[in-house]
SEFIZA-3560 file (N, C-alpha, C; in Angstrom, 3 decimals):
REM SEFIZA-3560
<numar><xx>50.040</xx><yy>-38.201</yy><zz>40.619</zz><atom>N</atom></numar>
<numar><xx>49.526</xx><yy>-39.390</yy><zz>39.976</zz><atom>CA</atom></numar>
<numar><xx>50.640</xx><yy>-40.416</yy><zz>39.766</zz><atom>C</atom></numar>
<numar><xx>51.594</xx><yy>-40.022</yy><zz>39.203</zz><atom>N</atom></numar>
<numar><xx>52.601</xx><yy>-41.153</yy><zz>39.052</zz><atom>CA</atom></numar>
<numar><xx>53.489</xx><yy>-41.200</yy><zz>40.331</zz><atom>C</atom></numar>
<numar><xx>52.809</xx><yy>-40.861</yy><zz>41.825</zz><atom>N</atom></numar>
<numar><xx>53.837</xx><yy>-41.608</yy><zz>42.723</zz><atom>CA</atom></numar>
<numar><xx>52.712</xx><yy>-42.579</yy><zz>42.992</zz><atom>C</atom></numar>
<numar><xx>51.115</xx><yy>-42.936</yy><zz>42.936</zz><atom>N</atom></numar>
<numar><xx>50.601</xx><yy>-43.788</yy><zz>43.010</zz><atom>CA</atom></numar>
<numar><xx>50.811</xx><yy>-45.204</yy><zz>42.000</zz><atom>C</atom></numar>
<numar><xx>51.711</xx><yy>-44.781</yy><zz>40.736</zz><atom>N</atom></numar>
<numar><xx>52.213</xx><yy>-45.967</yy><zz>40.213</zz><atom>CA</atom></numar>
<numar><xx>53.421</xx><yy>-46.662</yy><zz>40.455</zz><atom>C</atom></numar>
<numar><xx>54.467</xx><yy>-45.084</yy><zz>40.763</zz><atom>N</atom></numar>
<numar><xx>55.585</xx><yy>-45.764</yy><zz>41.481</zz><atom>CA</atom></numar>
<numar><xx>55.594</xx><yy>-46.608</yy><zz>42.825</zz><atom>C</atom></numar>
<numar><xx>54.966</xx><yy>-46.497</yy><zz>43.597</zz><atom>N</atom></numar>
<numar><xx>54.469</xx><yy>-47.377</yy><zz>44.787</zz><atom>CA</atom></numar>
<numar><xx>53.781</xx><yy>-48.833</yy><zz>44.486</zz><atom>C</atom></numar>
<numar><xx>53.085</xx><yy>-48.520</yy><zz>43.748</zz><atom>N</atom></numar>
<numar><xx>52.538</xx><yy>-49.783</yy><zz>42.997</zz><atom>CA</atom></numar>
<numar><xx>53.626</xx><yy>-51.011</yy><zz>42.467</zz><atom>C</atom></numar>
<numar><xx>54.227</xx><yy>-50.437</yy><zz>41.654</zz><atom>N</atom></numar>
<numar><xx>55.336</xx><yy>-51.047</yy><zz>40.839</zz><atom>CA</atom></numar>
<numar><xx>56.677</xx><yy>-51.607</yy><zz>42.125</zz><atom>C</atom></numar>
<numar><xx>56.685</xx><yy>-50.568</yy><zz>42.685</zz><atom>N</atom></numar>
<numar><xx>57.678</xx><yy>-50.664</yy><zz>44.218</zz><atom>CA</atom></numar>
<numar><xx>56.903</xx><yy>-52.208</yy><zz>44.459</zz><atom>C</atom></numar>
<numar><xx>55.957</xx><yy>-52.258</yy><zz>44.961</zz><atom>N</atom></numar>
<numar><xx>55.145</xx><yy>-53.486</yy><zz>45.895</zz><atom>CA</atom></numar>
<numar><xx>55.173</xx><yy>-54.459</yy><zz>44.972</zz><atom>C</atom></numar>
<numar><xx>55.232</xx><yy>-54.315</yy><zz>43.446</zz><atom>N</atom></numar>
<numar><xx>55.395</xx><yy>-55.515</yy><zz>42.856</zz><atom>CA</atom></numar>
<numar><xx>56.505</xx><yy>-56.123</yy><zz>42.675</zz><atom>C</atom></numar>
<numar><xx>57.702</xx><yy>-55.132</yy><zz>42.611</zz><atom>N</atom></numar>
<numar><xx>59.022</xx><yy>-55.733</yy><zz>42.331</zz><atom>CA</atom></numar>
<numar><xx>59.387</xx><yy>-56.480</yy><zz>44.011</zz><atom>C</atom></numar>
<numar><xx>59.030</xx><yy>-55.880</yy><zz>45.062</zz><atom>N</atom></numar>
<numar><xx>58.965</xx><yy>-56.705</yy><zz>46.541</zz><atom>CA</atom></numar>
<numar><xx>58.650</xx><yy>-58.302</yy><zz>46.577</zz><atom>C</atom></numar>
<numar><xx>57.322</xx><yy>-58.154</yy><zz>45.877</zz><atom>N</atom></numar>
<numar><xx>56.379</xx><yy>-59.352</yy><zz>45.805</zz><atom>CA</atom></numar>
<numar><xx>57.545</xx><yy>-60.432</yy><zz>44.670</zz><atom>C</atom></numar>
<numar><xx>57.572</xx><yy>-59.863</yy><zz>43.929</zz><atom>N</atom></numar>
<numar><xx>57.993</xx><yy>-60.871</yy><zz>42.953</zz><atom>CA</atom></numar>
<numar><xx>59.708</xx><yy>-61.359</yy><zz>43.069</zz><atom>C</atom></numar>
<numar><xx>60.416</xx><yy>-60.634</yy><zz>43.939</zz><atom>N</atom></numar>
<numar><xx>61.445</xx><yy>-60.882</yy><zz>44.569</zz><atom>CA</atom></numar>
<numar><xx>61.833</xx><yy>-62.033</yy><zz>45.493</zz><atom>C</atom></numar>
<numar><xx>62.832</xx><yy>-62.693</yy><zz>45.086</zz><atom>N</atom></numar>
<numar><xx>63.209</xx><yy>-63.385</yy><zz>46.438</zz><atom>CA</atom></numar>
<numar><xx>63.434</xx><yy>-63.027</yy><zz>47.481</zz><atom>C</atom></numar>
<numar><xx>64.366</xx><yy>-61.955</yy><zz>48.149</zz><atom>N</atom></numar>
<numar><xx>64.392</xx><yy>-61.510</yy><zz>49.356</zz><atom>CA</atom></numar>
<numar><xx>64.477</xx><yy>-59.920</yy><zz>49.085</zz><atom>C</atom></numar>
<numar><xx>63.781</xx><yy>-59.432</yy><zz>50.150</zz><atom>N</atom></numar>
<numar><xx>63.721</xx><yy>-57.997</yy><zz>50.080</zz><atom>CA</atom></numar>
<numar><xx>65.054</xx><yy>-57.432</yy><zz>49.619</zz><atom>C</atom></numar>
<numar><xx>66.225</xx><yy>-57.550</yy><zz>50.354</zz><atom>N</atom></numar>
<numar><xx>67.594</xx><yy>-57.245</yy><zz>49.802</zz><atom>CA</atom></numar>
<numar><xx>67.957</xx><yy>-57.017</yy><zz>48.394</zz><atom>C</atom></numar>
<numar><xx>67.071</xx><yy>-57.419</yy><zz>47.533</zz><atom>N</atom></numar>
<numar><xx>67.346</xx><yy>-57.745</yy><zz>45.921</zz><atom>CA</atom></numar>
<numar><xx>66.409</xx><yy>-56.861</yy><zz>45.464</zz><atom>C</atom></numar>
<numar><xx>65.189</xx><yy>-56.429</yy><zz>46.370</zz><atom>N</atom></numar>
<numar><xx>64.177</xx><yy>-55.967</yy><zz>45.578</zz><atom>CA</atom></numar>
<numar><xx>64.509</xx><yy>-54.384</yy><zz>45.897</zz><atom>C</atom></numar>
<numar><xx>65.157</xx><yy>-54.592</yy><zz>47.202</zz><atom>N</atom></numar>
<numar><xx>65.703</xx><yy>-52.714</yy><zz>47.681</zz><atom>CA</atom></numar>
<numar><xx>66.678</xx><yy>-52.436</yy><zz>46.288</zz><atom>C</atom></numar>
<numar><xx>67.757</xx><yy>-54.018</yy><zz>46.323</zz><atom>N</atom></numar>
<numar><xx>68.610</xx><yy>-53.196</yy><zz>45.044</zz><atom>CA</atom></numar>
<numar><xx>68.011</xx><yy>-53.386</yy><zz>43.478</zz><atom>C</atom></numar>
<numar><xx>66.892</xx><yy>-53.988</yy><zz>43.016</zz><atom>N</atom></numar>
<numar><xx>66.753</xx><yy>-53.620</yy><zz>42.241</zz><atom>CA</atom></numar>
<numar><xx>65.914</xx><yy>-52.323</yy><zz>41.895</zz><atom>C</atom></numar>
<numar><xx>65.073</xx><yy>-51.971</yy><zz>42.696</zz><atom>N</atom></numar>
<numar><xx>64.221</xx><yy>-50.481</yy><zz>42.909</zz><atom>CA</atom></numar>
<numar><xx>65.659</xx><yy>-49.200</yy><zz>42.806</zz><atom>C</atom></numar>
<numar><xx>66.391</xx><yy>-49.702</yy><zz>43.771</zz><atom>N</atom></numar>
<numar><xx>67.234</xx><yy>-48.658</yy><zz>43.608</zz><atom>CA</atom></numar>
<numar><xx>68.025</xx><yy>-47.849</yy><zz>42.662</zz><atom>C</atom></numar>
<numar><xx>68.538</xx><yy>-49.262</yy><zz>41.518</zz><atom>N</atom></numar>
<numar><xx>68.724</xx><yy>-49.112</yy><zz>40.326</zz><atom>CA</atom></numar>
<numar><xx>67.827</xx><yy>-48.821</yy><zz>39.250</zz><atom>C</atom></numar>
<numar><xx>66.750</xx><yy>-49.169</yy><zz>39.628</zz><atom>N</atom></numar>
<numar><xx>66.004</xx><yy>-48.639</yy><zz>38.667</zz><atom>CA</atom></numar>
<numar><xx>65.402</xx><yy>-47.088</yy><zz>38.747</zz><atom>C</atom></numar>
<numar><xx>65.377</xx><yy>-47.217</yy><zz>39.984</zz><atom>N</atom></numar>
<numar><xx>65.223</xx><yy>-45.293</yy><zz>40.434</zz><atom>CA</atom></numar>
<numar><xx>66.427</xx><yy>-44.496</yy><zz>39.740</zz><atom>C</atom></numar>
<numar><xx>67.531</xx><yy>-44.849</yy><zz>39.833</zz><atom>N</atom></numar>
<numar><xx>68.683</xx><yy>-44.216</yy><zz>39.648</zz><atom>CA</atom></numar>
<numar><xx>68.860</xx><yy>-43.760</yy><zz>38.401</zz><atom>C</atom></numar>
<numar><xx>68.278</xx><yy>-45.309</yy><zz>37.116</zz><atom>N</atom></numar>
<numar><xx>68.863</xx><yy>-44.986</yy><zz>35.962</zz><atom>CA</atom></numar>
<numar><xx>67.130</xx><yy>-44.384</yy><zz>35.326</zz><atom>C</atom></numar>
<numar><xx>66.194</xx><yy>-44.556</yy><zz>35.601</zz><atom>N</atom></numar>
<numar><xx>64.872</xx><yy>-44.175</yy><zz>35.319</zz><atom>CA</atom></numar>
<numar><xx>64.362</xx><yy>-42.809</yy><zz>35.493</zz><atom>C</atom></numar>
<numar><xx>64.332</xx><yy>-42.203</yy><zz>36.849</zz><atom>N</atom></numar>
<numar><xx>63.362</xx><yy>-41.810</yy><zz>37.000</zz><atom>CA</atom></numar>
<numar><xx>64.348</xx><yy>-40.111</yy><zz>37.101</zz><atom>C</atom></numar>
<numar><xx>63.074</xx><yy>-39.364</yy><zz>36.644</zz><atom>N</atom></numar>
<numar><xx>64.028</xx><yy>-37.899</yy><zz>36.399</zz><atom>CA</atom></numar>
<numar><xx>64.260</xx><yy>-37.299</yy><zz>38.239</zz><atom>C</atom></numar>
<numar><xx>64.305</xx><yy>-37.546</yy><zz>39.448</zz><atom>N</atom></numar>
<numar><xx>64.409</xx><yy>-37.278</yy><zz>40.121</zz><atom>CA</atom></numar>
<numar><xx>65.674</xx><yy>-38.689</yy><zz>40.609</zz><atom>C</atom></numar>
<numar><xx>66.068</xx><yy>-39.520</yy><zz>40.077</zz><atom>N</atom></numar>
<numar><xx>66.257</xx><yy>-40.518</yy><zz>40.294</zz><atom>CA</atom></numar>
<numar><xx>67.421</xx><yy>-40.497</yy><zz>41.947</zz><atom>C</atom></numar>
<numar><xx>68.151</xx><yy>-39.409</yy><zz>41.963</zz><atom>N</atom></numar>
<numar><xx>69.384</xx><yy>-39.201</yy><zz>42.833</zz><atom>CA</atom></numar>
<numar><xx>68.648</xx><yy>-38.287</yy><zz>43.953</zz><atom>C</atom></numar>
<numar><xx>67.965</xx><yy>-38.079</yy><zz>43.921</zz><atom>N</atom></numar>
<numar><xx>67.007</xx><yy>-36.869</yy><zz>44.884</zz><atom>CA</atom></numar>
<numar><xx>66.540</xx><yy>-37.860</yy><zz>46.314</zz><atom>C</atom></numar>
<numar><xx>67.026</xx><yy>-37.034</yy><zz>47.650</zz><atom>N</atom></numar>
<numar><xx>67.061</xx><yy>-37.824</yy><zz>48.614</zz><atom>CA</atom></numar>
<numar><xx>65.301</xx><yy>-38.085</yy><zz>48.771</zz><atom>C</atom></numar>
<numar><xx>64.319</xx><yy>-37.156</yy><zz>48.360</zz><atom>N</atom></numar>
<numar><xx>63.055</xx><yy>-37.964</yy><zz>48.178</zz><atom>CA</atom></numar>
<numar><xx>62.591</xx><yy>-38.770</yy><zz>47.428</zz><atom>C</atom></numar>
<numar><xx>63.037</xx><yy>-39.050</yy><zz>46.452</zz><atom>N</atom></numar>
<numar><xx>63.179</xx><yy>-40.416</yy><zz>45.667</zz><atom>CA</atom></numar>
<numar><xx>63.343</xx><yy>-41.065</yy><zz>46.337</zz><atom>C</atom></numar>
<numar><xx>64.141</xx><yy>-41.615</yy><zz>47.492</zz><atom>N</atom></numar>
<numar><xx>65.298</xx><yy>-42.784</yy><zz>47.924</zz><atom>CA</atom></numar>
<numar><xx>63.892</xx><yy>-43.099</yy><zz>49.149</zz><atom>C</atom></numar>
<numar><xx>63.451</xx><yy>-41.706</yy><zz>49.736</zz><atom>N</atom></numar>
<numar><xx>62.046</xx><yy>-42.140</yy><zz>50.601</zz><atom>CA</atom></numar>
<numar><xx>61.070</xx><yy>-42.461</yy><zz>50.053</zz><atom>C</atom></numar>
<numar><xx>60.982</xx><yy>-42.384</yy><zz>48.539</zz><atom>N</atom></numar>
<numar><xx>59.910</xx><yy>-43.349</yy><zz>48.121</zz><atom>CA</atom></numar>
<numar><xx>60.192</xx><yy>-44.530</yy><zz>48.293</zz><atom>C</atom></numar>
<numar><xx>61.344</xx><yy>-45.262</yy><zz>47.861</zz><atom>N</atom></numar>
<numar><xx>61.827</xx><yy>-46.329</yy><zz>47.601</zz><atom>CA</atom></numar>
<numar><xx>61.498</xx><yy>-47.274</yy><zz>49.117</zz><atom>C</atom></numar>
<numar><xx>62.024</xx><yy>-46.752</yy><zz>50.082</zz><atom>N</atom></numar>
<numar><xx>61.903</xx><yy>-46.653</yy><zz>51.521</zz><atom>CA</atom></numar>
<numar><xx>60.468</xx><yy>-46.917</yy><zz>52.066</zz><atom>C</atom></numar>
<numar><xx>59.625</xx><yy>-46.508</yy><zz>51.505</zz><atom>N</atom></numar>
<numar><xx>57.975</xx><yy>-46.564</yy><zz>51.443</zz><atom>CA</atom></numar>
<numar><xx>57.469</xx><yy>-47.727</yy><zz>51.388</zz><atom>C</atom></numar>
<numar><xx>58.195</xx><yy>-48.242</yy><zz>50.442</zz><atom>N</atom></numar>
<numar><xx>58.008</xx><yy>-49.509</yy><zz>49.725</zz><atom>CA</atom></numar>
<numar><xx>57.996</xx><yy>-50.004</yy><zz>50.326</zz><atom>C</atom></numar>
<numar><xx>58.735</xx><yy>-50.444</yy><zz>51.538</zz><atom>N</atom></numar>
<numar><xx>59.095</xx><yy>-51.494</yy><zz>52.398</zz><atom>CA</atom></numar>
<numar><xx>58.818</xx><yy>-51.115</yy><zz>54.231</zz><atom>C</atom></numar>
<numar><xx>58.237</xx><yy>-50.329</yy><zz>53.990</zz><atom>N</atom></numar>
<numar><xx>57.068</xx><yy>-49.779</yy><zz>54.991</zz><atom>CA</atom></numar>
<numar><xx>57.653</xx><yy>-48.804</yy><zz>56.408</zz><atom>C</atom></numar>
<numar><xx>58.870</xx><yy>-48.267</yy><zz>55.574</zz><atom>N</atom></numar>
<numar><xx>59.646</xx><yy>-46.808</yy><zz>56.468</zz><atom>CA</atom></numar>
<numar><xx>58.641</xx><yy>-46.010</yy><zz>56.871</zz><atom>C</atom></numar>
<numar><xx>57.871</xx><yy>-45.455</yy><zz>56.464</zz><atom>N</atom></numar>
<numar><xx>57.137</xx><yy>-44.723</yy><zz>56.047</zz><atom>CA</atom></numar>
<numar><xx>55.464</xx><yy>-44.852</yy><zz>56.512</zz><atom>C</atom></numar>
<numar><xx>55.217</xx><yy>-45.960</yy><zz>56.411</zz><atom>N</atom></numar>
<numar><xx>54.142</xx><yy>-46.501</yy><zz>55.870</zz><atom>CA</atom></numar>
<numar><xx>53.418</xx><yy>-47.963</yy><zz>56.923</zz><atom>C</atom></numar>
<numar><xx>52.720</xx><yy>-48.363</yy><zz>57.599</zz><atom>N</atom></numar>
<numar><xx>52.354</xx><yy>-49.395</yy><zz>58.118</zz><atom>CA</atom></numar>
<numar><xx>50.882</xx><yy>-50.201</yy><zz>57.905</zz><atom>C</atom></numar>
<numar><xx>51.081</xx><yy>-51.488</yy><zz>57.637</zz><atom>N</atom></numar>
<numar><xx>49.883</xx><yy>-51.829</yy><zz>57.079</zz><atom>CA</atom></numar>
<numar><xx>48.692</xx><yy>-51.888</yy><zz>58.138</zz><atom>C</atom></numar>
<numar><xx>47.460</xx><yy>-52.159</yy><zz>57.365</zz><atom>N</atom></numar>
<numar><xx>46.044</xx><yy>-52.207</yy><zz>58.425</zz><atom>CA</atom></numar>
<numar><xx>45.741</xx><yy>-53.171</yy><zz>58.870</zz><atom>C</atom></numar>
<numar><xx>45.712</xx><yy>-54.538</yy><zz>57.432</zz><atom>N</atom></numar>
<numar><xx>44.616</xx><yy>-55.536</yy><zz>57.312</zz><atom>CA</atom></numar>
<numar><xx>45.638</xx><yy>-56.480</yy><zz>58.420</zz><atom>C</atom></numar>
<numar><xx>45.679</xx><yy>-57.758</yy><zz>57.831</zz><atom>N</atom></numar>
<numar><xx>46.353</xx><yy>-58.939</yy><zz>58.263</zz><atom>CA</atom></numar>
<numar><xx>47.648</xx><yy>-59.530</yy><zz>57.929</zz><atom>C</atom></numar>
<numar><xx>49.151</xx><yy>-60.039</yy><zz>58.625</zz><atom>N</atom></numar>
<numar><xx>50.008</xx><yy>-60.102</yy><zz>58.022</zz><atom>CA</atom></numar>
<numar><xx>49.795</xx><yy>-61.282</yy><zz>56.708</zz><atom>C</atom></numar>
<numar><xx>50.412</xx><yy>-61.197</yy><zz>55.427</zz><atom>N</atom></numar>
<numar><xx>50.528</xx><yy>-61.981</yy><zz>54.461</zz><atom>CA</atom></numar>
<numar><xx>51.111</xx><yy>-62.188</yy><zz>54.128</zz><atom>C</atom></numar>
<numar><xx>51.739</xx><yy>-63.553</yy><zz>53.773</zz><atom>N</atom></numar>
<numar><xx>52.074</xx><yy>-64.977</yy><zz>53.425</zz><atom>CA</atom></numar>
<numar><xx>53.709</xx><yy>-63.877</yy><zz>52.906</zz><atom>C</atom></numar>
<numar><xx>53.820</xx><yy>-63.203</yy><zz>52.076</zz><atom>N</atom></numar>
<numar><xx>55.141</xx><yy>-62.712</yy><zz>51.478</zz><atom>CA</atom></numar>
<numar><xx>55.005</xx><yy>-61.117</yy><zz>52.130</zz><atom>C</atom></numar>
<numar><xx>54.382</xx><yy>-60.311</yy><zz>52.781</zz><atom>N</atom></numar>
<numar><xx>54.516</xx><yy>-58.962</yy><zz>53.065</zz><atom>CA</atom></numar>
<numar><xx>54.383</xx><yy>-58.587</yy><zz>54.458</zz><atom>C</atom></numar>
<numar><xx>54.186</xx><yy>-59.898</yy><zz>54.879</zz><atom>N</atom></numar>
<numar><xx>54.160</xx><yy>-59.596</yy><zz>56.755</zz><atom>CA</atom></numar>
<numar><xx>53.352</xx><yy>-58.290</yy><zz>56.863</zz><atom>C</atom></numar>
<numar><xx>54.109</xx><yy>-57.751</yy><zz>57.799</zz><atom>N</atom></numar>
<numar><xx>53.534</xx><yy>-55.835</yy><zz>57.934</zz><atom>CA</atom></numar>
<numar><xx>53.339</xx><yy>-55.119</yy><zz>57.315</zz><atom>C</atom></numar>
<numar><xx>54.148</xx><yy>-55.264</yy><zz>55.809</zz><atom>N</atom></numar>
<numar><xx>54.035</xx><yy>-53.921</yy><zz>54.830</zz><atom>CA</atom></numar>
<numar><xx>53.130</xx><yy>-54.274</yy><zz>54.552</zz><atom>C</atom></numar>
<numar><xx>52.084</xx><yy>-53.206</yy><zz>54.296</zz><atom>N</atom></numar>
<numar><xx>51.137</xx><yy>-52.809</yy><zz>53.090</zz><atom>CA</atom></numar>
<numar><xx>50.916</xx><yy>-53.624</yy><zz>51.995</zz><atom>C</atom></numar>
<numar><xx>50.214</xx><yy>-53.867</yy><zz>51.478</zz><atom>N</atom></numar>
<numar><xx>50.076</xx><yy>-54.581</yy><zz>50.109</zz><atom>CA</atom></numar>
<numar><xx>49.166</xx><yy>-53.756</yy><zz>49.548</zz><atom>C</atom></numar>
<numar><xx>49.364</xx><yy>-53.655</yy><zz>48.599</zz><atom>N</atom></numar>
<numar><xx>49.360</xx><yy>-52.569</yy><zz>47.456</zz><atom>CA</atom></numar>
<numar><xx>48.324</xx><yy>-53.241</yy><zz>45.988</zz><atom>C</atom></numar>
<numar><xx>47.169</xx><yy>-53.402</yy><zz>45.225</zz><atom>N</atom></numar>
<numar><xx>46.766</xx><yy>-54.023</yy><zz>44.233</zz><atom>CA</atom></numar>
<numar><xx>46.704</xx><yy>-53.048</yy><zz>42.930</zz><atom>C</atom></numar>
<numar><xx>46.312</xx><yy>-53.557</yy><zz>41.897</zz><atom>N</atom></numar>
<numar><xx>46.009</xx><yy>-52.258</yy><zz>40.874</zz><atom>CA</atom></numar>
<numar><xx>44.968</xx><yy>-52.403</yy><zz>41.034</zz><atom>C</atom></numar>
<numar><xx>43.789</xx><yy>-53.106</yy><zz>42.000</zz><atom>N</atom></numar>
<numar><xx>42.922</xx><yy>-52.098</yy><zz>41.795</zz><atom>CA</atom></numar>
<numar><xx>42.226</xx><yy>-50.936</yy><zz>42.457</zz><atom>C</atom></numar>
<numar><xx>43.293</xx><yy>-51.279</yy><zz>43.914</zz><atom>N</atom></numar>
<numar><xx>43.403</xx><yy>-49.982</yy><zz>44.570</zz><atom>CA</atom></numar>
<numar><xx>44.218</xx><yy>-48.665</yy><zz>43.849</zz><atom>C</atom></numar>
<numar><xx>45.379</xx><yy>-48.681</yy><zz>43.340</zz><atom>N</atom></numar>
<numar><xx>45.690</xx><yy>-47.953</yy><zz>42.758</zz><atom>CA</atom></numar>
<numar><xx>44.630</xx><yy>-47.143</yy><zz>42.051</zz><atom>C</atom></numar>
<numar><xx>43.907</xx><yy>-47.848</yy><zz>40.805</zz><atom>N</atom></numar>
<numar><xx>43.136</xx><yy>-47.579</yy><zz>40.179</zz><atom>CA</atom></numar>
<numar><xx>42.262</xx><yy>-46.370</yy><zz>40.672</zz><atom>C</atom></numar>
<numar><xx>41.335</xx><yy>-47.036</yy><zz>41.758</zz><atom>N</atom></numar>
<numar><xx>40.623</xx><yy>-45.975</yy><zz>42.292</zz><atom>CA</atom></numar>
<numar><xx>41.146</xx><yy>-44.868</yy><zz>42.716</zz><atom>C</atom></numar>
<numar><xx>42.481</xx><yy>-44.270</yy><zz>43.211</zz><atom>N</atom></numar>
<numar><xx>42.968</xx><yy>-43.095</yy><zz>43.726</zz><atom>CA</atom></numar>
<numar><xx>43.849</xx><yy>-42.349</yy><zz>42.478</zz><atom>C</atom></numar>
<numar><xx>43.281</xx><yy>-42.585</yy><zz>41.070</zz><atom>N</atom></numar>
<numar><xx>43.909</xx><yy>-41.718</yy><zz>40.246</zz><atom>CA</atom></numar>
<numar><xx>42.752</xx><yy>-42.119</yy><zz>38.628</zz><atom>C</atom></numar>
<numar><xx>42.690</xx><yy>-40.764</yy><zz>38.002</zz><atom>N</atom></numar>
<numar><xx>41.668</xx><yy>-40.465</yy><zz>36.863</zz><atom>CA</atom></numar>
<numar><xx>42.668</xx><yy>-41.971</yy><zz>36.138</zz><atom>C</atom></numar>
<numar><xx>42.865</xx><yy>-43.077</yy><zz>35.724</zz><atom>N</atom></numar>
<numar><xx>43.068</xx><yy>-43.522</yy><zz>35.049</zz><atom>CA</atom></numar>
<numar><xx>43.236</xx><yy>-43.854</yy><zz>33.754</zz><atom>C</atom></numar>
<numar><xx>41.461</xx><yy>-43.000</yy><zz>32.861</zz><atom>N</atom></numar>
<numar><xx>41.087</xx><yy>-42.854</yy><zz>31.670</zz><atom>CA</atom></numar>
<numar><xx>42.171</xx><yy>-41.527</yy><zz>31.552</zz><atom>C</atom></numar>
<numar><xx>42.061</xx><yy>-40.873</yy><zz>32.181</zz><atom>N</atom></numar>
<numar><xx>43.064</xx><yy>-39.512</yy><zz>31.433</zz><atom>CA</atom></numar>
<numar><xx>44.137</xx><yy>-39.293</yy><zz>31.538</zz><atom>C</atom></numar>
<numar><xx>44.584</xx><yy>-40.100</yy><zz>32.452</zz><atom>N</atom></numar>
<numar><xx>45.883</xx><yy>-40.696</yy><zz>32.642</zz><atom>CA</atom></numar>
<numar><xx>46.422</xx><yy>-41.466</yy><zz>31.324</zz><atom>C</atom></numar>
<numar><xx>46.237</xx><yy>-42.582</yy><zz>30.879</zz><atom>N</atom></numar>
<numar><xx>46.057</xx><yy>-43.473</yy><zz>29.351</zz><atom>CA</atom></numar>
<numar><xx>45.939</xx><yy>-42.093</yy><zz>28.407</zz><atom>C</atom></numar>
<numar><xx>44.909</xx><yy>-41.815</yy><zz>28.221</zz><atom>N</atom></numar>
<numar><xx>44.685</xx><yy>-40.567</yy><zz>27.374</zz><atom>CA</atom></numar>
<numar><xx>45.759</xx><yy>-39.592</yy><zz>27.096</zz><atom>C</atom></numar>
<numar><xx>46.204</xx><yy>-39.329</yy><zz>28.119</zz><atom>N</atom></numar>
<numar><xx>47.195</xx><yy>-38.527</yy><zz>27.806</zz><atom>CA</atom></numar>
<numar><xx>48.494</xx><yy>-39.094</yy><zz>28.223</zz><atom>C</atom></numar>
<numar><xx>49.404</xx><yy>-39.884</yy><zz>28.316</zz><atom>N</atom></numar>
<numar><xx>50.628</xx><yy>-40.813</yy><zz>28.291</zz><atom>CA</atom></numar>
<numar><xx>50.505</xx><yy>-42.371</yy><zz>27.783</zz><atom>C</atom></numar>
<numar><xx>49.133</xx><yy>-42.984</yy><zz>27.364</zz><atom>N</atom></numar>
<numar><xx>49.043</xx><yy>-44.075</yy><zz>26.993</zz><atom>CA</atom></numar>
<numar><xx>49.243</xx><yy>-43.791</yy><zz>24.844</zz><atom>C</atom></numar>
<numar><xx>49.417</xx><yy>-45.022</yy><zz>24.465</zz><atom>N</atom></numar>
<numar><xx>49.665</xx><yy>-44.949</yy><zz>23.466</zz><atom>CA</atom></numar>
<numar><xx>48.606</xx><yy>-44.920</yy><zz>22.486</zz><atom>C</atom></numar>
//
């Protein structure tokens, strides 16, 4: 469940970035000092995901994501219990 948010969050820090270069290093740092796997070479292929190593999009290229994937919450949404998700880590 929470690599469907980490991916999420990945595609937003992309989006909201000026150039990918900034958004690899800020993901990276934030993997590093965040996440309890943070140094783990599958961590680093999530990160990698993000920017479509991994991963190739379907629809049409767009305006800031060309090829990669674009990612919404409300796709997210649908591929994880959400309510019990909140329920049990929401406040």
């Amino acid at each position: 469940m929470q690599n469907y948010l980490r991916m999420l969050w990945g595609k937003k820090v992309l989006e909201w970035s000026p150039q990918p270069q900034q958004a690899l290093a800020t993901l990276i740092e934030l993997n590093n000092k965040y996440a309890l796997d943070g140094r783990d070479p599958n961590s680093c292929s999530g990160i990698f995901w993000v920017f479509g190593r991994y991963d190739r999009a379907w629809g049409p290229e767009r305006k800031i994501f060309g090829k990669i994937r674009y990612m919404t919450s409300d796709s997210t949404v649908k591929k994880l219990d959400l309510k019990r998700y909140l329920q049990t880590w929401g406040r």
